[in-house]
C-alpha positions in Angstrom: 53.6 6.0 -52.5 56.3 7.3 -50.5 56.2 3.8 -48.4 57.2 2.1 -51.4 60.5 3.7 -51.7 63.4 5.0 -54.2 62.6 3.3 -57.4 63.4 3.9 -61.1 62.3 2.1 -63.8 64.6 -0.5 -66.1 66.2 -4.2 -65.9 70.0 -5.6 -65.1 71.9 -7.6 -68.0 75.2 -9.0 -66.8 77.6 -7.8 -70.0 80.8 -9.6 -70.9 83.7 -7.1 -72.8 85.5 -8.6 -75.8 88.4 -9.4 -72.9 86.1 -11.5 -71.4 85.5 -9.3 -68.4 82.2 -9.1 -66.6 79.7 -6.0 -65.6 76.3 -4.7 -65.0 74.2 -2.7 -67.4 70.9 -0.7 -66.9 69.0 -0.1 -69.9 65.7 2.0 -69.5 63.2 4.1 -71.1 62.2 7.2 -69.6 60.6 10.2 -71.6 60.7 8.5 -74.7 64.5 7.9 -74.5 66.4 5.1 -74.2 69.4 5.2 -72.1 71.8 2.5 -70.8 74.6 2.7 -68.0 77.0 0.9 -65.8 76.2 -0.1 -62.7 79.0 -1.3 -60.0 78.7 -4.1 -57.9 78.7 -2.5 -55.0 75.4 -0.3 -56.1 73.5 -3.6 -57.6 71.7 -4.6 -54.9 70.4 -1.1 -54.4 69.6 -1.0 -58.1 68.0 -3.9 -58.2 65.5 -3.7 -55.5 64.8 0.5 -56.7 63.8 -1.8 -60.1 61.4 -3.9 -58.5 60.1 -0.9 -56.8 59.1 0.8 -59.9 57.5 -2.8 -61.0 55.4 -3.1 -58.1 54.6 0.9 -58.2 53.6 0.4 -61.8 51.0 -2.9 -60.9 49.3 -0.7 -58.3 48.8 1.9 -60.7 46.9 -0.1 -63.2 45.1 -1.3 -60.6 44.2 1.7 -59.2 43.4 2.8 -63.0 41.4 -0.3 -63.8 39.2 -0.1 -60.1 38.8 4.1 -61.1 37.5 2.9 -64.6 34.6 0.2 -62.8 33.8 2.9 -60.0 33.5 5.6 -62.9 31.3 2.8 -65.1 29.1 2.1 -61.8 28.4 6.1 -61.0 27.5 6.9 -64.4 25.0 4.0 -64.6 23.5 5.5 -60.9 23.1 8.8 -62.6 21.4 8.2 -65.6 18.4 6.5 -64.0 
């Protein structure tokens, strides 16, 4: 895990103000809250790719979970015979 690097979880919309001017938002969930904040131009790229870190982290883990379910399935077929 620690290979994968600084994540969190979320997704970028680009917002436009009333005034027409443009900026990024993060919207998230993360212990059952929702929460929203700015994100600068400057950290985007940073943000982004910590975002698609917690997507790919999040794949492995229900793969991990689904191959721990089979291997569970297959040793308690082995031990009841």
């Amino acid at each position: 895990m620690y290979e994968l690097g600084d994540m969190r979880p979320g997704s970028l919309t680009k917002q436009i103000r009333s005034w027409g001017k443009e900026y990024w938002q993060i919207s998230y969930t993360h212990r059952g809250r929702g929460r929203t904040g700015y994100v600068s131009d400057k950290n985007y790229e940073k943000i982004k790719t910590e975002i698609e870190t917690h997507r790919i982290f999040k794949e492995l883990s229900k793969k991990l979970i689904d191959l721990s379910i089979e291997y569970a399935k297959l040793t308690d077929k082995e031990n009841d015979s």
